[in-house]
N, C-alpha and C positions, 0 to 999 in steps of 0.2 A: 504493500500500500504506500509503504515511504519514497518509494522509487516514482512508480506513476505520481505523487502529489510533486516530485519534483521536479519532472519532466513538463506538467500543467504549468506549475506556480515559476518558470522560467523562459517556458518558449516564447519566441523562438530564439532567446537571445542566448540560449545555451546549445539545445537541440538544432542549431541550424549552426553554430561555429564549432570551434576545438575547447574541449575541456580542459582545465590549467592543470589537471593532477586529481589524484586521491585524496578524498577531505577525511577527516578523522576527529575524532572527538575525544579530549583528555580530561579528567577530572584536577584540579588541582585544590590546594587547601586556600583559596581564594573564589572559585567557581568554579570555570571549565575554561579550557583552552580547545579553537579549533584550528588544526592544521591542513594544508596543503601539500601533499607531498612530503609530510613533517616538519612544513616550515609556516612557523606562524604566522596566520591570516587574524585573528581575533582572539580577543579574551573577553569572559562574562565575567565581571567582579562582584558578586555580590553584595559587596558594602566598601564605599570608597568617599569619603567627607558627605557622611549623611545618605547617601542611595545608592543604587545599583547603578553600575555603568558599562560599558564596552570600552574595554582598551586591554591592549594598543587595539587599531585598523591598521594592519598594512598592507598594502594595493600591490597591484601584479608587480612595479619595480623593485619590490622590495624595499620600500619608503615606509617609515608611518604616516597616515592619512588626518590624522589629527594631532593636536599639542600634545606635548607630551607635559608639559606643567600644568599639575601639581604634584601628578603621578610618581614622577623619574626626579630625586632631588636632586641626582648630578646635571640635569638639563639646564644646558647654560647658552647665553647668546640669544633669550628672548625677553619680553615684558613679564613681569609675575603679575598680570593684572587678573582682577577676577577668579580669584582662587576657585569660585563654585562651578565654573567653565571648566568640567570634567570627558573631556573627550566627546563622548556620546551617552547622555544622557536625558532620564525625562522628570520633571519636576514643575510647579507651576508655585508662582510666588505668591498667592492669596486664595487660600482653603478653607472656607469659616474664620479668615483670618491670621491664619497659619503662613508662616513662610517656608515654602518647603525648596523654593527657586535657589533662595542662599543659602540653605538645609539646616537654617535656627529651629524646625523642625526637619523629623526624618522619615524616608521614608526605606521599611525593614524588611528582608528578605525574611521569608517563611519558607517554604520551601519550593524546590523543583518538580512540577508534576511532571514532566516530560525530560526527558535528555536521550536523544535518539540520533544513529548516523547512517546511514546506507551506502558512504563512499561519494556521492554524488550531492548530497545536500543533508545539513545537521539541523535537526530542530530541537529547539530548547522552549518549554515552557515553563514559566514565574511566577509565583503565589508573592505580593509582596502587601503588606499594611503600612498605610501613612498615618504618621502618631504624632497627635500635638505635644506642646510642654507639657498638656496635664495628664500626657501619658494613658492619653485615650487615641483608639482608632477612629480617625475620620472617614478614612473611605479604604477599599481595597483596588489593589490593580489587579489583572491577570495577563502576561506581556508572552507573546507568540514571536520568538524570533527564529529565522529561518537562512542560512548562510551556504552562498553557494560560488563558486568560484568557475569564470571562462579565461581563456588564452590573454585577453586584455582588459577584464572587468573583474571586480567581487560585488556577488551581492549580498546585503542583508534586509532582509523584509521584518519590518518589525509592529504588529498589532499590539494593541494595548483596549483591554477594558476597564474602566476606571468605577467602582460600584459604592453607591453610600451606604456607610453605615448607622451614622446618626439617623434622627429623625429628620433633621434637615441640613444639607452639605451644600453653601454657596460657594463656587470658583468665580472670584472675583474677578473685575475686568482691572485688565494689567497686560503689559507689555513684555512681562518676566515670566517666559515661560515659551515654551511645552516643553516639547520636539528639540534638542538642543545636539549641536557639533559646532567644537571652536577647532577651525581648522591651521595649519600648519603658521606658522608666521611670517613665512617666505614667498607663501600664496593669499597670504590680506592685501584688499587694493593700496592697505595704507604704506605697506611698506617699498611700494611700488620698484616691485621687481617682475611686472608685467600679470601678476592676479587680477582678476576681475569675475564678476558675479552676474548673471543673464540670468530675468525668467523666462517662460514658455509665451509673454508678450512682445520678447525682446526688451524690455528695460534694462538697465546696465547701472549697476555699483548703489550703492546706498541713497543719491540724491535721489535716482527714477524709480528705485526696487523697494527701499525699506516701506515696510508699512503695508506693500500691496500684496490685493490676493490673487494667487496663480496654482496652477495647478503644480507647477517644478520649479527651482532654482537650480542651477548650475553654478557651482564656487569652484576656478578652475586657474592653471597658471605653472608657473616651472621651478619646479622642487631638484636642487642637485642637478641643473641641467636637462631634467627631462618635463617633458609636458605632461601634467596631471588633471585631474578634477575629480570631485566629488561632487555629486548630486544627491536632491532628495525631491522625492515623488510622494506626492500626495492623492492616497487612494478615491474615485469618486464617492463611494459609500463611505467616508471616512464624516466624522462628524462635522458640520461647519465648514465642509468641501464648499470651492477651495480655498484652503487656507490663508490666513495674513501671513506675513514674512518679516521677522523682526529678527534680518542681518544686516552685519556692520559691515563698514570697509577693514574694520581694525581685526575680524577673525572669525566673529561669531557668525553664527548659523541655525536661527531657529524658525520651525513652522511653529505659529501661535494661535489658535483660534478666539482668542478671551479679548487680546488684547485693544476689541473692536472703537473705544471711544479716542484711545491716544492714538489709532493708526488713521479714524475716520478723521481725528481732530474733532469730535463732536461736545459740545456742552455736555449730553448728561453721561456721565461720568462712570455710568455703570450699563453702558447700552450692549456689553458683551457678555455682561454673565452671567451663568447658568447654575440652575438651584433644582438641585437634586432632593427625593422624598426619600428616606429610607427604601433599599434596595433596586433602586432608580441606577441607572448605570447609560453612559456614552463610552462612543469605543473610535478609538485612531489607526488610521494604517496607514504606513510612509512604506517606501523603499527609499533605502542607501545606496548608487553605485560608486564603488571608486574606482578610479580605471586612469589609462594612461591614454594617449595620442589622443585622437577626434572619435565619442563616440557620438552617435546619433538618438539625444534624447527625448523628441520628441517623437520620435517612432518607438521608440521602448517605452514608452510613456502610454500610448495608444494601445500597445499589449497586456502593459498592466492593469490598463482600468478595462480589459475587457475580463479579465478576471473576477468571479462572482465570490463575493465576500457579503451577500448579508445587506442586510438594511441597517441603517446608522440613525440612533432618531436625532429630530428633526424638529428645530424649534418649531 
């Protein structure tokens, strides 16, 4: 069954190129590491300054795909801004009031209900609770992530269901949040060593892009001489399709759905967010590619959302 859902949840962008190698799944006393050929493509951290995250990415050059600070303390040669800018991560800065964006709350790994490989694609599933100061659960995730690797791309497909457990869970409207990758520092437009950021309207870098919603961003540019990018795709059925985009030129990379009155610039001040009843629940699906030279993401983008994932509700 794990084979066929990988050969669906890929085509044609796997089944129609070269496969990069044999993917494999390792347990480690941090989460799990997934390899390529036993070289490492990813790692699921369990718990890293307050959440779960992914790191490293590293893309078919063999590069990491994202910062490596706060992670790696010998990492030298960049900004330490933004300590909560953890790789790839997901957190939202206003939960009943909660901050879980700068992780003054947390949010805690419970357990693994899935960890599965078939050689061709590895699927991990995540039980995690988000816990205020007063050491109560505000809401539950359940995060679906799916990591597959071709000749000049990796992916990861990463769903998230987000469920209340209080009686009532407001996600506040904020700019801090969701979806997050703070990508390399050699590919921020700010450092302008030829980075730049496109979405699926063509807008370019943080003056035309921040704040809008599109269906992809492309964050892309040349890492150690070679040409990179990271994208992220946002599923149709995904909640709040398609997303706001609160990235920087300086690195950051987040799809945001909440963040609707700072990005409209609207008066009322709370025209983004969503208030859940007890056991009321929204759900997200992104894809991540990283990849090297030119790929074509609006045609992989087109495959993706033809993939049937469910109804997402819907204000």
């Amino acid at each position: 069954m794990l084979h066929r859902i990988a050969l669906l949840l890929l085509f044609p962008l796997l089944t129609t190129g070269l496969f990069a190698g044999e993917l494999s799944l390792q347990q480690t006393d941090t989460g799990y590491e997934v390899r390529v050929d036993d070289k490492i493509f990813a790692g699921y951290v369990t718990e890293f300054g307050g959440s779960p995250i992914v790191f490293p990415i590293v893309g078919p050059t063999g590069k990491n795909m994202t910062r490596e600070y706060p992670m790696r303390k010998e990492y030298e040669g960049v900004t330490t801004d933004h300590r909560h800018h953890r790789s790839l991560w997901f957190s939202q800065g206003d939960v009943n009031e909660f901050d879980f964006w700068t992780a003054k709350d947390k949010i805690v790994h419970q357990r693994f209900v899935k960890a599965e490989c078939d050689g061709q694609m590895v699927l991990l599933v995540a039980e995690n609770d988000w816990i205020g100061k007063n050491q109560t659960v505000v809401c539950r995730d359940v995060r679906t992530l799916r990591f597959a690797a071709a000749k000049d791309v990796r992916i990861i497909d990463f769903d998230i269901t987000v469920t209340a457990e209080q009686e009532k869970v407001v996600f506040g409207d904020t700019k801090e949040g969701t979806f997050g990758i703070r990508v390399p520092e050699a590919i921020a437009v700010e450092t302008k060593k030829g980075g730049h950021f496109v979405n699926a309207e063509g807008k370019t870098d943080e003056k035309e892009a921040w704040g809008k919603r599109s269906a992809w961003v492309n964050y892309h540019g040349i890492l150690d001489g070679e040409k990179v990018g990271i994208a992220i795709l946002n599923h149709p059925s995904s909640f709040r399709y398609p997303t706001y985009w609160h990235v920087r030129d300086y690195g950051l990379f987040t799809a945001n759905p909440f963040g609707v009155h700072e990005f409209e610039r609207l008066q009322e001040t709370q025209a983004g967010k969503l208030t859940l009843l007890k056991d009321e629940s929204f759900t997200l699906r992104y894809r991540v590619l990283v990849f090297n030279g030119e790929l074509n993401i609006a045609e992989i983008f087109e495959e993706y959302a033809r993939l049937p994932r469910g109804a997402s509700r819907e204000e």
